[in-house]
N, CA, C and O atoms as a DFTB+ gen file, in Angstrom:
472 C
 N C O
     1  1     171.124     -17.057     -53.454
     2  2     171.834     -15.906     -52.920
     3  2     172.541     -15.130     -54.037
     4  3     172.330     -13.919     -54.103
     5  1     173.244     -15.631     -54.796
     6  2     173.990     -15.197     -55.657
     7  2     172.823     -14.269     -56.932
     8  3     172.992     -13.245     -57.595
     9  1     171.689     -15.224     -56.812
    10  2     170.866     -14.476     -58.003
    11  2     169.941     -13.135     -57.159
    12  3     169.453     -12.225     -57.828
    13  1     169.844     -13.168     -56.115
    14  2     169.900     -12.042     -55.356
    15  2     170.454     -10.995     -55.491
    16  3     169.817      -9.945     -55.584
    17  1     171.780     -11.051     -55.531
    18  2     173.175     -10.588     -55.293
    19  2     173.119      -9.949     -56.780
    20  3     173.147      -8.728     -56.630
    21  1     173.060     -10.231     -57.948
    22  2     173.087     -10.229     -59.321
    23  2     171.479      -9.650     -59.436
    24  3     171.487      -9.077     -60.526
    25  1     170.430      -9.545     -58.999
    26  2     169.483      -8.511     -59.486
    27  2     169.909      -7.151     -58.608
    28  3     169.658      -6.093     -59.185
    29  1     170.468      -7.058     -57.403
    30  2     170.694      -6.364     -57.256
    31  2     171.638      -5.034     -57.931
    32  3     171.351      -3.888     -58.277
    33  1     172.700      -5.719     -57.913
    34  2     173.086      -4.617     -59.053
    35  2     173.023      -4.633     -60.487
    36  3     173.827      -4.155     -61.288
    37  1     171.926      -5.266     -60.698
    38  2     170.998      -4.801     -62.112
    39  2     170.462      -3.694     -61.998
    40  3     170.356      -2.761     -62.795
    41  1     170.089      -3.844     -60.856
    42  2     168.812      -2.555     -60.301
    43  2     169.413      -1.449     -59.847
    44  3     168.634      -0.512     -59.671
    45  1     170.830      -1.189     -59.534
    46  2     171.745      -0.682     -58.966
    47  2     172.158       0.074     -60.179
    48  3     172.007       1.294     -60.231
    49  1     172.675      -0.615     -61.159
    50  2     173.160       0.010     -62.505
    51  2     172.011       0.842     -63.146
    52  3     172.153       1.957     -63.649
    53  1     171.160       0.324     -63.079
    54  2     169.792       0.513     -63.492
    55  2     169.629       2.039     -63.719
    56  3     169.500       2.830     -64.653
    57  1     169.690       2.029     -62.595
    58  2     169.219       3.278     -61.360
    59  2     170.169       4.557     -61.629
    60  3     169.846       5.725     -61.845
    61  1     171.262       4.044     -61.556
    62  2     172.742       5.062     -62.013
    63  2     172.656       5.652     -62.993
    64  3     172.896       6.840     -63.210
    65  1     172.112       4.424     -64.025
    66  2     172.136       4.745     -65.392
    67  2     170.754       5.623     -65.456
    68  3     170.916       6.544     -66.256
    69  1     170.318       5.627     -65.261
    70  2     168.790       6.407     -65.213
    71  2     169.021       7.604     -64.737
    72  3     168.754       8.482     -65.558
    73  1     169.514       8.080     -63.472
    74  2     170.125       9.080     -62.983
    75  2     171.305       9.781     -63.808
    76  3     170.989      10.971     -63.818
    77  1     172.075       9.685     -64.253
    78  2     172.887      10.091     -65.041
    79  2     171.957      10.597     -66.778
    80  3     172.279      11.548     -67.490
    81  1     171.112       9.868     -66.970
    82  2     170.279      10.209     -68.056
    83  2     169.804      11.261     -67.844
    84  3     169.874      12.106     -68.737
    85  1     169.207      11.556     -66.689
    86  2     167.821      12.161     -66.492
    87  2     168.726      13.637     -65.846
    88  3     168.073      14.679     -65.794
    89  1     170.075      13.665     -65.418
    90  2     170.882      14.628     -65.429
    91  2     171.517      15.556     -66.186
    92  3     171.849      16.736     -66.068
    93  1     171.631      14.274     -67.390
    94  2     171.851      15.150     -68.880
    95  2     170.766      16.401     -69.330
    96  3     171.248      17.502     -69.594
    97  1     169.579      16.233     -69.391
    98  2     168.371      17.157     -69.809
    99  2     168.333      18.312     -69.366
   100  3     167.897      19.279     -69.990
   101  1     169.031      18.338     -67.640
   102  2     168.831      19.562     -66.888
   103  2     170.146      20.114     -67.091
   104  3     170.052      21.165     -66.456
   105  1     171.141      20.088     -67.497
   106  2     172.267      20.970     -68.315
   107  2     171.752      22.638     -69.192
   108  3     170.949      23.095     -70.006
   109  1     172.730      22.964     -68.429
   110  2     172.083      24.569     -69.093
   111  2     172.971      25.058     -69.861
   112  3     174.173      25.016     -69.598
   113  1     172.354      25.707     -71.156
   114  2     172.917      26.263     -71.947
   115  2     174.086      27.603     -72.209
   116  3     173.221      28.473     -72.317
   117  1     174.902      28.083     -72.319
   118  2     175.504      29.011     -72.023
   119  2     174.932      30.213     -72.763
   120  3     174.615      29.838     -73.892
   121  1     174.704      31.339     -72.609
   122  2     174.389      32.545     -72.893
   123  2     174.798      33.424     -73.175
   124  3     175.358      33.931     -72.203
   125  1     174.923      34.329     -74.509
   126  2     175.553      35.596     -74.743
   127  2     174.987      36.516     -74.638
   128  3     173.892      36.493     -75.201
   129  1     175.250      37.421     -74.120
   130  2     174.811      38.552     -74.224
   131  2     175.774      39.849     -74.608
   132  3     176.989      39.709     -74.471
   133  1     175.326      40.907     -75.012
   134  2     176.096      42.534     -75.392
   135  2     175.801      43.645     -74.186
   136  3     174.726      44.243     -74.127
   137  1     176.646      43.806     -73.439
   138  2     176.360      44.864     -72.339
   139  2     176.771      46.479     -73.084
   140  3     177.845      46.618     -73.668
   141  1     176.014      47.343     -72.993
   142  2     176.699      48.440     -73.347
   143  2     177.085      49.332     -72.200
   144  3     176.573      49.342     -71.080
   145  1     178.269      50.233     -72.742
   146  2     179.098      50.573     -71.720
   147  2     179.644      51.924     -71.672
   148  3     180.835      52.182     -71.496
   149  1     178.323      53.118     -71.906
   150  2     178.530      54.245     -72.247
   151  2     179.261      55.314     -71.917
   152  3     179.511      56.379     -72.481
   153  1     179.633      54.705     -70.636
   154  2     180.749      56.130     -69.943
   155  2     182.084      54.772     -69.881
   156  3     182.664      54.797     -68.796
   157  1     182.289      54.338     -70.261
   158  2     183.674      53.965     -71.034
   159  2     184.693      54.360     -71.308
   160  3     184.820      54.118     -72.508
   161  1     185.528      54.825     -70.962
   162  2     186.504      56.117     -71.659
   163  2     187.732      55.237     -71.639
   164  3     188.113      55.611     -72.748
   165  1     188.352      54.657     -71.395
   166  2     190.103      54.133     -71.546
   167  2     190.097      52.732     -71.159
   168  3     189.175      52.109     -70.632
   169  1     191.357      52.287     -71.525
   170  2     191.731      50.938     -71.280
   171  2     192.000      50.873     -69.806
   172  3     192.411      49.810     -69.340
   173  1     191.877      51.539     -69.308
   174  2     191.825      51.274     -68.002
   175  2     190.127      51.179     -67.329
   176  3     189.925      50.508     -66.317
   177  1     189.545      51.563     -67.687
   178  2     187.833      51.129     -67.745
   179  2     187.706      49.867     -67.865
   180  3     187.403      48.966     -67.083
   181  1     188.089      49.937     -69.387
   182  2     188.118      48.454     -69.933
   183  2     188.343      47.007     -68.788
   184  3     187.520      46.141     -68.490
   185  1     189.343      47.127     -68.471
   186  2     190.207      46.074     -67.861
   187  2     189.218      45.896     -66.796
   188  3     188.653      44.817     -66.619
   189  1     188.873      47.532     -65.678
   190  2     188.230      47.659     -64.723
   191  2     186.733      46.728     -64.775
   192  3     186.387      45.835     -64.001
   193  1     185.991      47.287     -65.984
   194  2     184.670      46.138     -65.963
   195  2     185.030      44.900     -66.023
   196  3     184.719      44.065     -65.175
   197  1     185.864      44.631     -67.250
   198  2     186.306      43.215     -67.265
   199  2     186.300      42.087     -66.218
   200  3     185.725      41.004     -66.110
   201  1     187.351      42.933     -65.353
   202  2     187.340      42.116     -64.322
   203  2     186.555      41.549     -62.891
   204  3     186.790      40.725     -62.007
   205  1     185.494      42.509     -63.238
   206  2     184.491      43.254     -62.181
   207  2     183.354      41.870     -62.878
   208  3     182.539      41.266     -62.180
   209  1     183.602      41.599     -64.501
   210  2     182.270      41.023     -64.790
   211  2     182.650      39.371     -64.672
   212  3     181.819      38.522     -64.351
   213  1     184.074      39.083     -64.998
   214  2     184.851      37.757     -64.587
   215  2     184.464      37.021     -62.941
   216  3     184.463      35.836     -62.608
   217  1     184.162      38.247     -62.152
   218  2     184.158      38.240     -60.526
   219  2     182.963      37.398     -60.496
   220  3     182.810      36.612     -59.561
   221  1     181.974      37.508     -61.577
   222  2     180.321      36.983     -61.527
   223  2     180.564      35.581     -61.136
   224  3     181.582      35.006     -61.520
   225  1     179.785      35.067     -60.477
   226  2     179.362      33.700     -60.667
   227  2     178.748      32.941     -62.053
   228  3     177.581      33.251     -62.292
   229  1     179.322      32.066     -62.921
   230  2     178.919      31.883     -63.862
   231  2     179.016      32.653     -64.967
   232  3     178.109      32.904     -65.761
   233  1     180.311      33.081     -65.004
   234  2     180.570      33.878     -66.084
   235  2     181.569      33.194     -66.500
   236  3     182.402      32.724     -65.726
   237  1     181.630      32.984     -68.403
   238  2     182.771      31.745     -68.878
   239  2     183.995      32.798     -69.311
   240  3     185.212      32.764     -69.126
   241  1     183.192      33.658     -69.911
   242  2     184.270      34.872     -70.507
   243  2     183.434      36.002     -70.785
   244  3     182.218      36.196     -70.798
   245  1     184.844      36.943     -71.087
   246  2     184.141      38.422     -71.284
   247  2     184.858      39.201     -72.277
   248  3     186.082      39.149     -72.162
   249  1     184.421      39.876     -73.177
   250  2     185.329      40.594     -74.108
   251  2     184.809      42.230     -74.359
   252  3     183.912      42.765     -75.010
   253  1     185.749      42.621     -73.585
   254  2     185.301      44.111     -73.710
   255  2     185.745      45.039     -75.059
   256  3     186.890      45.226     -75.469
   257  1     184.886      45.391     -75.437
   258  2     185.349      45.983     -76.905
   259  2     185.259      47.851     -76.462
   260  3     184.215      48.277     -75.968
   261  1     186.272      48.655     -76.676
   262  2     186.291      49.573     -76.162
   263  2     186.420      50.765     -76.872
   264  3     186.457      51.926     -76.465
   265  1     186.519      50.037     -78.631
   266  2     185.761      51.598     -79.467
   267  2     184.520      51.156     -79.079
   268  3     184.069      51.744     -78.097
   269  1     183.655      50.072     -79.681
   270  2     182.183      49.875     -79.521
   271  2     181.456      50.267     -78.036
   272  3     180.237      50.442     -78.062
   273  1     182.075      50.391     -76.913
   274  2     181.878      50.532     -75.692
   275  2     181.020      49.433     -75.405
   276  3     180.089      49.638     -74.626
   277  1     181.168      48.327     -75.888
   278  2     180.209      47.087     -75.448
   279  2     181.071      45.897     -74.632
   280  3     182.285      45.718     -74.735
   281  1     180.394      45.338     -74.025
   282  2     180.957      43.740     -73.404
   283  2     180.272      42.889     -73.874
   284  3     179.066      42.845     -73.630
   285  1     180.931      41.946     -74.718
   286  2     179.873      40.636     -74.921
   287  2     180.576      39.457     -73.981
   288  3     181.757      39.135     -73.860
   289  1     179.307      38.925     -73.341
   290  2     179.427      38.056     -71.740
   291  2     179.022      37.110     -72.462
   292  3     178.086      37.152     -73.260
   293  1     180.015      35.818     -72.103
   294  2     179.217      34.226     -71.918
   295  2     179.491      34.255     -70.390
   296  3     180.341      34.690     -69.613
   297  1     178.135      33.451     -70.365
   298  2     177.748      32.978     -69.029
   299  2     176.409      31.820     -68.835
   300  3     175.528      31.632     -69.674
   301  1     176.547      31.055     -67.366
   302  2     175.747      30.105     -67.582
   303  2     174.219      30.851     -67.055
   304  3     174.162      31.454     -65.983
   305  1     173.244      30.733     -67.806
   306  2     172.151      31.282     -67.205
   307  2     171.401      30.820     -65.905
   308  3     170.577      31.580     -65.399
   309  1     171.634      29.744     -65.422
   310  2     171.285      28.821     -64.161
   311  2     172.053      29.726     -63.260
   312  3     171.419      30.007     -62.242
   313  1     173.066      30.185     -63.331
   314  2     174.064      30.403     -62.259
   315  2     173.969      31.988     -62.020
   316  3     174.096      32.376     -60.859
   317  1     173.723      33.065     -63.185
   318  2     173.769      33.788     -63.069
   319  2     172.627      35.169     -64.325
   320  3     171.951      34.721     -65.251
   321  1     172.673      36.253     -64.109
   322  2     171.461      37.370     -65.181
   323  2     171.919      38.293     -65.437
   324  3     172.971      38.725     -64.966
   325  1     171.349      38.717     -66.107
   326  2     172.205      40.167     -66.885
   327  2     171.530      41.387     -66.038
   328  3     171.529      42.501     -66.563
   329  1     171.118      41.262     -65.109
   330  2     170.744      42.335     -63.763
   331  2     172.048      42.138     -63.442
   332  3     172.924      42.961     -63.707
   333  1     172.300      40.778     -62.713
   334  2     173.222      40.526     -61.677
   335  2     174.911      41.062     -62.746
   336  3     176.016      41.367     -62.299
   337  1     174.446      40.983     -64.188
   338  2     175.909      41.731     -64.823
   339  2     175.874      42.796     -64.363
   340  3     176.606      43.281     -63.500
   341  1     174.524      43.496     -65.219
   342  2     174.600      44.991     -65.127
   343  2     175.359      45.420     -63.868
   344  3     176.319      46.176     -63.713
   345  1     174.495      44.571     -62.873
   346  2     175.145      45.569     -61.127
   347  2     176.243      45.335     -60.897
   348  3     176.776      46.134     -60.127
   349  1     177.291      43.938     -61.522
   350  2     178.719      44.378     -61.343
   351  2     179.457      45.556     -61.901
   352  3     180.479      46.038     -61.412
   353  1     178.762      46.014     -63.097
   354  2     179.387      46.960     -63.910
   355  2     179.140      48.525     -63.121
   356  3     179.757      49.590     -63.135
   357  1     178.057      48.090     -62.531
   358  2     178.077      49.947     -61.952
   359  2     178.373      49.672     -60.655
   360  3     177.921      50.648     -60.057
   361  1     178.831      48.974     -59.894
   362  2     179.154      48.681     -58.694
   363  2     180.557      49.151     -58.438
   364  3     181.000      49.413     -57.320
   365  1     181.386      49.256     -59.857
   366  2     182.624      49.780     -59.854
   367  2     182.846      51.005     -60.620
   368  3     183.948      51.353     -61.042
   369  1     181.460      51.813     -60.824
   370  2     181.484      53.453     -61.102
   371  2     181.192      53.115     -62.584
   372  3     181.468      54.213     -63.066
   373  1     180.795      52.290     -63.723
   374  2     180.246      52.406     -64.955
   375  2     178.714      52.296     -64.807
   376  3     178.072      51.932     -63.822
   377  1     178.269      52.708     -66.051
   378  2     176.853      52.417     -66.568
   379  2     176.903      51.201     -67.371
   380  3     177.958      50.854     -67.903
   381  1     175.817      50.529     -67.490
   382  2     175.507      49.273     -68.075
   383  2     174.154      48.953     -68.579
   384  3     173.237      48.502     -67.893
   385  1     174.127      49.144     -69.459
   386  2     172.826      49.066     -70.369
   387  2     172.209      50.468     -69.888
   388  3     172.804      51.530     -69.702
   389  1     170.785      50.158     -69.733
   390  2     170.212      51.346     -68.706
   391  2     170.425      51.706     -67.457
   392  3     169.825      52.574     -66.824
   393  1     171.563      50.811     -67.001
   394  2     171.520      51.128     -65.002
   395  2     172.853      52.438     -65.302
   396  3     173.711      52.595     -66.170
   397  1     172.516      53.042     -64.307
   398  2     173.648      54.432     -64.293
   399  2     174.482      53.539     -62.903
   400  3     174.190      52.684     -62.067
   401  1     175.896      54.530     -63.383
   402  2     176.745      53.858     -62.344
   403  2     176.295      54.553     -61.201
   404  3     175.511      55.498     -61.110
   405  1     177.459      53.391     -59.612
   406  2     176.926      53.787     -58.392
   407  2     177.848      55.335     -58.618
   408  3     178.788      55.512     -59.393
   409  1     177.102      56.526     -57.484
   410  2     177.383      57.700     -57.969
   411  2     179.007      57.772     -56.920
   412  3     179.997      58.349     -57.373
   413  1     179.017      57.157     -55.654
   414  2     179.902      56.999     -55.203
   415  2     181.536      56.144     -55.704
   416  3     182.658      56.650     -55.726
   417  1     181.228      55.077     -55.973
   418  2     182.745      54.476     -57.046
   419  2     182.580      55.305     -58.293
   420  3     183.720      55.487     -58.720
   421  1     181.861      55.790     -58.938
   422  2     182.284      56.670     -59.897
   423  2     183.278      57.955     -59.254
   424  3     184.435      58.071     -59.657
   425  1     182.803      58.736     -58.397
   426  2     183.898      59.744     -58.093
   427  2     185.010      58.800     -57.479
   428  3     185.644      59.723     -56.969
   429  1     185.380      58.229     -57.302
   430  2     186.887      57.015     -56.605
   431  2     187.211      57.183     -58.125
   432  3     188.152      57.975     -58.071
   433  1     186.951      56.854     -59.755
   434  2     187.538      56.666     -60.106
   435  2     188.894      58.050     -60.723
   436  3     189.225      59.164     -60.316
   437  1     189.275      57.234     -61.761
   438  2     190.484      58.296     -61.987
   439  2     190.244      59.105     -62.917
   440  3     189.359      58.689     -63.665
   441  1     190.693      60.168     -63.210
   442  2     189.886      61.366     -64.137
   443  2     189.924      61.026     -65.416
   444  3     189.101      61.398     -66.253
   445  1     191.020      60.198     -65.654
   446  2     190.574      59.475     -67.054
   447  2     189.721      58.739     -67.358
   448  3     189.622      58.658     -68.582
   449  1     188.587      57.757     -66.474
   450  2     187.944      57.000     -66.454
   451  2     186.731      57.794     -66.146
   452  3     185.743      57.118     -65.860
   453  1     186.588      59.111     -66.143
   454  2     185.323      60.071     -65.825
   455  2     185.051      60.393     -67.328
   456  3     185.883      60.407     -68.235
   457  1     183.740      60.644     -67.402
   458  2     183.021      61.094     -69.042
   459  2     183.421      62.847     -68.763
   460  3     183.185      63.419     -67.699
   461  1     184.017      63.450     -69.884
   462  2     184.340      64.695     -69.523
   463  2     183.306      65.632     -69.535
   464  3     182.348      65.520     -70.300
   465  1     183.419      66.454     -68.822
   466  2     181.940      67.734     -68.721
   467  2     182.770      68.536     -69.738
   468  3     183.969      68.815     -69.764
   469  1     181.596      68.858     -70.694
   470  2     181.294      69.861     -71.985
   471  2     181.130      71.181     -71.656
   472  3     180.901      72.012     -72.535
């Protein structure tokens, strides 16, 4: 009974331990990417994507650089894509890479946060 008892959780550990191995491999790497952010205009933009790109699922951090008009995103790629960035960014009236913002939250925003007509 006892040596029963004792292969069992050989096979038990075994098993755990195998599972926990074989869990390690499927770990995903984190991802950077550079969003550009052409109608950009103030620190109040700034903050606005920022927080819009924090909202993502699987996003670790975000650093909006706002002479460069860029965001560079970590994020986990399992969890989340740089579509699914882009569309937070124009979802709150910016452009993002090639997507143009939505045309509706762009007029919501504030006239400082509008690209000025020439």
């Amino acid at each position: 009974m006892k040596s029963r008892i004792f292969a069992l959780l050989v096979i038990g550990a075994t098993a755990i331990g195998m599972a926990g191995w074989v869990g390690c491999s499927s770990k995903s790497e984190a991802t950077t990417v550079e969003v550009k952010l052409s109608t950009m205009q103030c620190a109040m933009c700034s903050h606005t994507i920022e927080e819009a790109l924090k909202k993502v699922d699987g996003v670790q951090s975000v650093e909006v650089n706002l002479d460069a008009k860029t965001a560079k995103v970590t994020f986990d790629d399992k969890m989340t894509s740089v579509p699914a960035l882009e569309q937070a960014v124009v979802k709150v009236g910016y452009a993002a890479n090639d997507k143009k913002a939505d045309t509706d939250a762009y007029a919501k925003l504030p006239s400082c946060c509008q690209v000025p007509e020439n």
